[in-house]
N, C-alpha and C positions, 0 to 999 in steps of 0.2 A: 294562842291562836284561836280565833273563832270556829264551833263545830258546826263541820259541815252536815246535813242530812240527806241519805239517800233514800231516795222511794224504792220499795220492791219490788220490781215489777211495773215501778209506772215511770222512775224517771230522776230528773233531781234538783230540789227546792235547794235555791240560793240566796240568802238572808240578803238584801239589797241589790238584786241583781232584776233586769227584766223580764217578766215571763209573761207571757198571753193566757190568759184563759178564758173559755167558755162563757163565763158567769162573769158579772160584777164583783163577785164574794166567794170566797171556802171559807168551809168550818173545820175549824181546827179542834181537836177534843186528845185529853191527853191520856194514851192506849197504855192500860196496862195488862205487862206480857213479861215471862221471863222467857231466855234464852237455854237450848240447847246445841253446841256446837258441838260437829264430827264427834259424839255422843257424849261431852262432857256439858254440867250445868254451870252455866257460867253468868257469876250474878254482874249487872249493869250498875257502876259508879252514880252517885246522886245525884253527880253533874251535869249526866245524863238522862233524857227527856225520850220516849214513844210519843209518836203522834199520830193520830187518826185523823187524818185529811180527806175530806170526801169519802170514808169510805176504804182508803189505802191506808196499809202501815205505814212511814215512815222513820225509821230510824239511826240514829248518828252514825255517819261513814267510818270514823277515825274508830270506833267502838267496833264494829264490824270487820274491818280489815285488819285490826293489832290480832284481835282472837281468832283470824283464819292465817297468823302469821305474815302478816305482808309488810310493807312498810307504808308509808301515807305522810303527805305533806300537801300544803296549799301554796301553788308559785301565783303573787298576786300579780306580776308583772303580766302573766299570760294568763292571769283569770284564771286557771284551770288547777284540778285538783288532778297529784299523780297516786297510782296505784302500785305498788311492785310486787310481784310473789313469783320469782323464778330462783332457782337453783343455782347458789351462788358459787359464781365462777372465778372470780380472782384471788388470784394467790400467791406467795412466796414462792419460786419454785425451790429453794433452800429449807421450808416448812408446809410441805405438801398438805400436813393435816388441818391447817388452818386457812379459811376462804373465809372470801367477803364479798356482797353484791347484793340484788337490790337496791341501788345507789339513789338516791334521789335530790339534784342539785338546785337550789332557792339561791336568788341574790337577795342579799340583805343589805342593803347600804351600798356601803364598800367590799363589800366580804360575801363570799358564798360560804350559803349553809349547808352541810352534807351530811343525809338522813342513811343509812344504812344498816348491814345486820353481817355479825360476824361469829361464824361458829367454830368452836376449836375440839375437832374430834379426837376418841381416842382415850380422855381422858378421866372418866369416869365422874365427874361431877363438876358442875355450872357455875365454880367460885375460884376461875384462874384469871390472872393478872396478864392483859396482855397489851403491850405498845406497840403502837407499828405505825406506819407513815403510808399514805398511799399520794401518788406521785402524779398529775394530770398535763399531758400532752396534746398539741395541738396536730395538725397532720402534717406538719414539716416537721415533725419527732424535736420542738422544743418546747420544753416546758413551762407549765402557766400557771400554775398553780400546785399548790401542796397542804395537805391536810391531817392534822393527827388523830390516830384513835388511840384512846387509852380507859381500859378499867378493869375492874375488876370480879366480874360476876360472866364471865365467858365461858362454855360448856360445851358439851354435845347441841341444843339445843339453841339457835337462831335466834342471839342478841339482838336487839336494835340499841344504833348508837347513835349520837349525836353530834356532830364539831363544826366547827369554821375554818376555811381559810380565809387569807388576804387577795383580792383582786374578784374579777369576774373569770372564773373557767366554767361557766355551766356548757358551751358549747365546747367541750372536749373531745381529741379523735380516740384516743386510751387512755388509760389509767394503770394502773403498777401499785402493788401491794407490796412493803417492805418489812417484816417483822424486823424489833427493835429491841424488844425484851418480853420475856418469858417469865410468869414468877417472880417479879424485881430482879432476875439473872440476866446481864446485860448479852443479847448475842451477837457474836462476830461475825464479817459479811463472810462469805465464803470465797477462799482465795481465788485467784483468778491470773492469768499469764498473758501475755499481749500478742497478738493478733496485728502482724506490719503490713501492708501493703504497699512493697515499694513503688509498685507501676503508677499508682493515684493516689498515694500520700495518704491513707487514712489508717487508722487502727481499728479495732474489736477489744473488749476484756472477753476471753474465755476462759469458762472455766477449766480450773487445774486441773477437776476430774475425766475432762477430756483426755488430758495428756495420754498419746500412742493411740488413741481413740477416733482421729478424725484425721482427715487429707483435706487439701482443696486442689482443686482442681478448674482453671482456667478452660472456655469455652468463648469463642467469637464466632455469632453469628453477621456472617459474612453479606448478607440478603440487607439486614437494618442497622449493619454495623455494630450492634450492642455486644458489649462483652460483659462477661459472667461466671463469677465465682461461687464455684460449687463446693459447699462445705458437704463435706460426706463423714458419714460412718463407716467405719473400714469393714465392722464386720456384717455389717446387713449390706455391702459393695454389691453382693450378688442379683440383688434386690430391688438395686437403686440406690439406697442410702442414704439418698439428699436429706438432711436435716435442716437447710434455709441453705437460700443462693443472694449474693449481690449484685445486681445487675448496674452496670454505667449505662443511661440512655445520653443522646444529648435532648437540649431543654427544647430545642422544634419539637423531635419524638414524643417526648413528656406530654408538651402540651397540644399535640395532632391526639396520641393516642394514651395521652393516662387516664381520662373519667370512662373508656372502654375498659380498658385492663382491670380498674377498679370495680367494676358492674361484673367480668366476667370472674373474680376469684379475690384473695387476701394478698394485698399489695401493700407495704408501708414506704413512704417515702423516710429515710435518712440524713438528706441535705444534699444543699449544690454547691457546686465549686466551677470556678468559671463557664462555663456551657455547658457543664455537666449535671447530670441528676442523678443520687445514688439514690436506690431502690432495693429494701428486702422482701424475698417472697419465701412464707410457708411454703412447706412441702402440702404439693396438690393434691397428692395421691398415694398409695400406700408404698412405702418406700422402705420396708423391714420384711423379716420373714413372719407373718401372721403363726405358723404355727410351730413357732419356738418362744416360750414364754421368757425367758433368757434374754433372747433377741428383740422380743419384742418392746421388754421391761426395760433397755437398754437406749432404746431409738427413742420412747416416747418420754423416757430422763431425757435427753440431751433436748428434744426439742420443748420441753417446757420451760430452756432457759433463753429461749429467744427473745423474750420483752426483756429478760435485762441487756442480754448483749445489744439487742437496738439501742437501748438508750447509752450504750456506750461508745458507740458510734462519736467517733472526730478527725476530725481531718488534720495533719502534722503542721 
């Protein structure tokens, strides 16, 4: 991939791209400067060029963003270069210690390319082997795409990795991280028991560790006609409890008032089935006892396994 340059403070020069300026001409002169980052000295690859442009430094983005840890990629379809440096959110909820995020999705061809960074705490040093699949959903919860990561220099310390899937998912609603092996030790998903719903024919996998752990409880509001299944925690009941509810709208409903419901809070749609639209909602609010660690360490297990049971979601 061609390096891109960023101006500091003035802007950013794009090797065959349109820019207006002032002049007829810049003089370009090539700036020599070493680098010091968040206090370490960090010398610049040969590949890489300073340049003094009128007057301004200029220096390579892709250089700049790896060594404030970010991710960086060039999507040429939309001309634009993406930046990521946020706190990476996805994860197994079966391997709490291992996240992945700063995602950055490029079509290439036939295939999208997924730029990201996965760090695996905990373990005391940056040379673990780790496989895992991450999983890419549209917003009718079905899947469009799939992607592996695999290798083995993974640590405390915020990998960048590399891969491809097949097809185009850059415009994805979620994503889902599945670890797959640990170590070259191959891991098993974690069990799980089924979830019937005789009234509307669908299932859930939940987990076994819920078992004597949760209720549902049936709710029909009478006003919009929607019914709603309240998956509760028995022991934070006092509470509230809700750990995620499914709501039946019909598809008028849906479509008078879903991109409201979607603007006001976390909505995932699940699938339709004749006029129906199934619907799951996070819990809105705080629905445990805040000051029982026990309680609290209890409620916020179970709802960390909501992306998977979404995507386990099927109709009989």
């Amino acid at each position: 991939m061609k390096k891109y340059m960023l101006g500091l403070g003035c802007g950013l020069l794009l090797a065959g791209s349109s820019v207006a300026f002032a002049s007829d001409t810049i003089q370009a002169l090539l700036f020599p400067a070493s680098f010091e980052i968040n206090g370490s000295q960090v010398k610049m690859d040969s590949d890489y060029q300073i340049l003094n442009v009128d007057g301004h430094a200029y220096v390579p983005i892709r250089f700049v963003a790896e060594n404030l840890g970010a991710t960086i990629d060039y999507d040429a379809e939309s001309q634009k270069i993406v930046v990521k440096n946020k706190p990476l959110d996805i994860k197994d909820p079966d391997y709490a210690n291992i996240s992945v995020g700063n995602l950055i999705l490029t079509k290439e061809g036939n295939q999208t390319k997924v730029t990201g960074q996965l760090k695996f705490e905990g373990v005391g040093n940056s040379l673990n082997m780790v496989g895992a699949g991450l999983s890419f959903y549209n917003e009718d919860n079905q899947e469009i795409g799939k992607a592996v990561i695999s290798g083995n220099n993974f640590g405390v310390d915020a990998q960048t990795f590399v891969t491809e899937g097949e097809g185009d998912f850059n415009n994805y609603d979620a994503v889902y991280l599945h670890i797959g092996a640990i170590n070259h030790r191959i891991m098993s998903d974690a069990p799980t028991m089924l979830y019937r719903n005789s009234s509307y024919r669908f299932t859930l996998a939940i987990p076994s560790s819920w078992e004597g752990k949760y209720e549902v409880v049936e709710r029909k509001d009478d006003e919009s006609e929607r019914v709603n299944y309240l998956f509760i925690n028995k022991a934070n009941k006092a509470f509230g409890g809700v750990i995620f509810s499914i709501s039946i709208w019909s598809k008028g409903d849906w479509l008078a008032n879903g991109a409201t419901t979607k603007g006001i809070g976390q909505v995932y749609k699940l699938g339709e089935d004749a006029d129906q639209v199934f619907l799951l909602f996070p819990p809105g609010d705080v629905e445990y006892n805040p000051h029982d660690e026990k309680l609290t360490a209890e409620f916020r297990a179970m709802t960390d396994q909501i992306s998977k049971i979404r995507t386990s979601f099927k109709f009989e």
